[in-house]
N, C-alpha and C positions, 0 to 999 in steps of 0.2 A: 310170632314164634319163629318163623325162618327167619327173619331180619336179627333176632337176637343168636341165633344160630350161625348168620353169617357172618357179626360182630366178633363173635370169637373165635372163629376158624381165620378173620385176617388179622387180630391180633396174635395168634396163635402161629401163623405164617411169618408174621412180623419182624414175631422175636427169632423164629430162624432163619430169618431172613440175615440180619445182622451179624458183622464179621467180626465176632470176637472168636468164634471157634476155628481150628487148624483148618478144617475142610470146605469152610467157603470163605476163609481168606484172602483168597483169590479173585473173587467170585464181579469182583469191583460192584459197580454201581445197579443191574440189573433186577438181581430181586429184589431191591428195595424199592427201584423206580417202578415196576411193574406194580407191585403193591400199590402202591402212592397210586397210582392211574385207576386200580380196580376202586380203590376205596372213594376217589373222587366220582368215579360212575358212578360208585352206589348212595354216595351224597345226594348225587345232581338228581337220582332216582327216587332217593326218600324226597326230598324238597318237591319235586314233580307230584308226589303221590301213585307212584308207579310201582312202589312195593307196600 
């Protein structure tokens, strides 16, 4: 239940993470790379059996 809970809130970050909109046009490369980072921890954590 949380893992699938957490699957959507960073999909969900994902897509606003993304610079097609006026307000994080700017915003360069960070909230995507952040994402990319959390999602790989929670890879490396499902494969562990840590979640």
């Amino acid at each position: 239940m949380l893992t699938n809970i957490l699957i959507v809130v960073l999909i969900l970050m994902l897509i606003g993470a993304l610079p097609n909109w006026p307000h994080s046009a700017n915003w360069g490369y960070l909230p995507s790379g952040t994402l990319g980072v959390v999602l790989i921890i929670l890879l490396v954590l499902l494969v562990t059996g840590r979640i």
